[in-house]
N, C-alpha and C positions, 0 to 999 in steps of 0.2 A: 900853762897846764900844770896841774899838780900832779903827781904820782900818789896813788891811796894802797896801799897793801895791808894785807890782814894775815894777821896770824892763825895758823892752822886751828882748831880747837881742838881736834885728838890728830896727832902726828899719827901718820903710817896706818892711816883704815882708809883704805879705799871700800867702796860705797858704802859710808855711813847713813844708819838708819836710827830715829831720834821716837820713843812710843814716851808720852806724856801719861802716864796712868793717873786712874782715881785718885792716888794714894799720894799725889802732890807729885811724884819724884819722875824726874826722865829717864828713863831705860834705854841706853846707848849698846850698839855693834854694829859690826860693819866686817869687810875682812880683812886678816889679819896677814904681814905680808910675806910666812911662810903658807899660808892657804890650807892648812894643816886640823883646825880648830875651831870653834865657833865660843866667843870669849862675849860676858857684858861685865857692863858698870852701871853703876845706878849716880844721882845725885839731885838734890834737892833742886838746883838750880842748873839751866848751862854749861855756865862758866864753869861749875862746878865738875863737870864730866872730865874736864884734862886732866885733872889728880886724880880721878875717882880709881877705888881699887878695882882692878882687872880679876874675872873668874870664870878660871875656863869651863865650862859649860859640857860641852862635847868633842870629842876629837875624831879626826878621820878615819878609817878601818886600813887596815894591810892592804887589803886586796880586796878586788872585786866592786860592786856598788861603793859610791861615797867613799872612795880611798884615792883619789886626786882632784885639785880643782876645788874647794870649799869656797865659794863666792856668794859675793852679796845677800848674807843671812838677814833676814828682815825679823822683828819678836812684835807679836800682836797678840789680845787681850780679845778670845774669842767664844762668848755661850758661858763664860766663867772660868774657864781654861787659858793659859798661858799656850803658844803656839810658836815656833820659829821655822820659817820659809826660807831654802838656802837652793842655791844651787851646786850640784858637784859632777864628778865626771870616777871615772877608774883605771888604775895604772897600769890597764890595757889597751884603752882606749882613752886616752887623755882630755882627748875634743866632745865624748860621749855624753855633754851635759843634762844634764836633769832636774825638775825642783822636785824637792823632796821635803818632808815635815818630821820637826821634831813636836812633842807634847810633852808639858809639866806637869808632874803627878801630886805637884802641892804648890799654895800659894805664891813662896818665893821664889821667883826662880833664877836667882842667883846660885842658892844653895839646896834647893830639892831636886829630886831626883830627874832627867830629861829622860826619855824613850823613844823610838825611832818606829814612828808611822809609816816609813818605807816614801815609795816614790805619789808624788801628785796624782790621782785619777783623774779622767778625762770623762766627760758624762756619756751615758749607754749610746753606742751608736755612733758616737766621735771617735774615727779611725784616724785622724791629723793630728789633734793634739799633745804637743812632749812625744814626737814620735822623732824627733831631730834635735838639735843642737839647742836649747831652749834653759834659759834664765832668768835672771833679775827682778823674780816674780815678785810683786805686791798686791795689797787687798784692801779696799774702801766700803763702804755702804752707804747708800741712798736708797730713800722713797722705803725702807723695809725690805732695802736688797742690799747680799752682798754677792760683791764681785771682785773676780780673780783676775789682774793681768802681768802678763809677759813678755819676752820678747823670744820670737823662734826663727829661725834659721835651717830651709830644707832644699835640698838641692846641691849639698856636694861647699866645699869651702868659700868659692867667692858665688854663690847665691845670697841674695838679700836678708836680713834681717826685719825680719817686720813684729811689728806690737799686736798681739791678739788680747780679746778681752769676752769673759763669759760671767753666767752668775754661779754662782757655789751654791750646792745642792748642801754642803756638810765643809768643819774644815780640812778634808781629805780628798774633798771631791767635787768636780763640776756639775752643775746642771744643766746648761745648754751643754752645746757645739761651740766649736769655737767662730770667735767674728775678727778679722779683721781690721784693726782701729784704725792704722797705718802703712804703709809703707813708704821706704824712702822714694820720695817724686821729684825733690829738686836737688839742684848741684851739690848744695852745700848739704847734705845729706848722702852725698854718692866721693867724698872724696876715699881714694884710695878703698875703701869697703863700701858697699852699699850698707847702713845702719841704722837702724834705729832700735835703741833701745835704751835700756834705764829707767823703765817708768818711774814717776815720783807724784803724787797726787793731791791736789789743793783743792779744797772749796771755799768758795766766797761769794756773797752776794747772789745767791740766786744760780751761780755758776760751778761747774765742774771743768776743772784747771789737768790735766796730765801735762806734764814737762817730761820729756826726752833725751837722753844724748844721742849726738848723731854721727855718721862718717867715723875712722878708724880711730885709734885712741894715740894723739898724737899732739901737735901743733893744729890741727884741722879740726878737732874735736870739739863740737860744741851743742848747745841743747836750742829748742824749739821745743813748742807742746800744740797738744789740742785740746780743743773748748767745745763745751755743751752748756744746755740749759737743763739744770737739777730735773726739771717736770717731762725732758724729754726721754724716750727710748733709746736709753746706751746702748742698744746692742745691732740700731740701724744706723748706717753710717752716714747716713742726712742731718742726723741730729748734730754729727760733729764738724769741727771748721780746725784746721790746720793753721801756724803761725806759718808765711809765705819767705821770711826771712828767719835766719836764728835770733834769737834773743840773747843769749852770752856764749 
C-alpha cells in the first residue's frame, strides 16, 4: 500500500469556500482561525491562492450581533452584486448562531467598501427558520431557481443537526418555508453528535450532488451527500437519495 498525502492549499482556513468569477480569477475564504474577520484573496489560478495577498474585508463587532463565532463565510456573485454569507453568534451568547449577509457596494471586492444586511430572513409565515443554532449556509441555482441551504440545530445542545433547503425570494431572503433535506439516519452520522452539516454543492451530468459532513468534528468526522435529478422538485424530499455509507 502507498501512503498519498497532499498538501494543504491555504494553511489554517477551515471551511474553505472557492467562487470562480467571470473575470477568470478564484475568489478564496474560509474562516480564519481567530474567528474574528472575514478575509479573501484572489488569484488567477489555484495554486495560486496559497501566496495570494490576504484582505481583511470585515471584522467582528464588540458586542452584540456578529461579535463571536465568524464561521464558514461563503462570497457569491449575485443579480450583479457581490454577496458574503457567514455565520456568527455574540459574546453573550456564544452558541447564538446565525447567518447573516454582507453586500459590496462596487465591483471589487477585495478593496470596495462591504455593508452589513443584518441577519438572513426566513420567508412570510416561516416561524422555524434561523430560529436556533443554524450555519454553514450555501447557495446554488437551477432550472431559473435559487436556493438557500444550511444546516440548523433546535432542541437544546445535543439535538440533532439537520440540513434544510428553500428557494430565495431576494439575496436577503427566503421564499418558501423551510424543507427538510436531511437528517442524521445512520451510525456513522450519530457518532458522539447527531450531525449533519457543511453543505457543499456539485452539479454534473444531469444531476445535483450536496456533500455533507457528518457526526462531531473529530476522528469520526466525515462526509456523505444527497443526490437529485436537475428536472426534479428540490424541495420534495422523494426527489432526493442519500449516500447509505460516508464517502471520505
Amino acid at each position: 500500500m502507498t501512503l498519498h498525502t497532499n498538501s494543504p492549499l491555504v494553511e489554517q482556513r477551515a471551511d474553505p469556500f472557492v467562487h470562480k468569477h467571470s473575470d477568470g480569477f478564484y475568489y478564496f475564504t474560509g474562516s480564519v482561525p481567530t474567528y474574528d474577520r472575514i478575509e479573501l484573496r484572489k488569484s488567477a489560478t489555484l495554486e495560486g491562492l496559497k501566496d495570494a495577498e490576504t484582505f481583511d474585508i470585515w471584522f467582528k463587532h464588540d458586542s452584540g450581533p456578529m461579535s463571536r463565532h465568524i464561521w464558514a463565510p461563503e462570497i457569491h456573485y449575485l443579480d450583479g452584486k457581490w454577496y458574503i454569507y457567514f455565520a456568527a453568534s455574540e459574546e453573550q451568547d456564544i452558541w447564538a448562531l446565525r447567518p447573516y449577509v454582507l453586500e459590496c457596494k462596487g465591483q471589487d471586492p477585495l478593496n470596495d467598501e462591504w455593508v452589513e444586511l443584518g441577519m438572513m430572513q426566513a420567508a412570510d409565515g416561516d416561524e422555524k427558520s434561523f430560529t436556533d443554532f443554524s450555519l454553514d449556509a450555501t447557495i446554488f441555482e437551477n432550472n431559473g431557481k435559487r436556493y438557500f441551504c444550511w444546516a440548523e440545530k433546535t432542541g437544546g445542545q445535543f439535538a440533532a443537526s439537520n440540513l434544510y433547503l428553500a428557494e430565495m425570494e431576494s439575496p436577503i431572503k427566503l421564499k418558501t418555508a423551510q424543507f427538510m433535506l436531511t437528517t442524521p439516519d445512520y451510525d456513522w452520522e450519530r457518532v458522539d453528535f447527531w450531525v449533519n452539516e457543511g453543505p457543499a454543492v456539485l452539479k454534473n451530468n444531469g444531476k445535483i450532488f450536496i456533500a455533507f459532513s457528518a457526526s462531531a468534528t473529530g476522528a469520526c468526522y466525515c462526509m456523505g451527500y444527497m443526490e437529485a435529478d436537475e428536472n426534479s422538485d428540490l424541495l420534495d424530499r422523494n426527489s432526493w437519495a442519500k449516500t447509505r455509507m460516508p464517502v471520505l
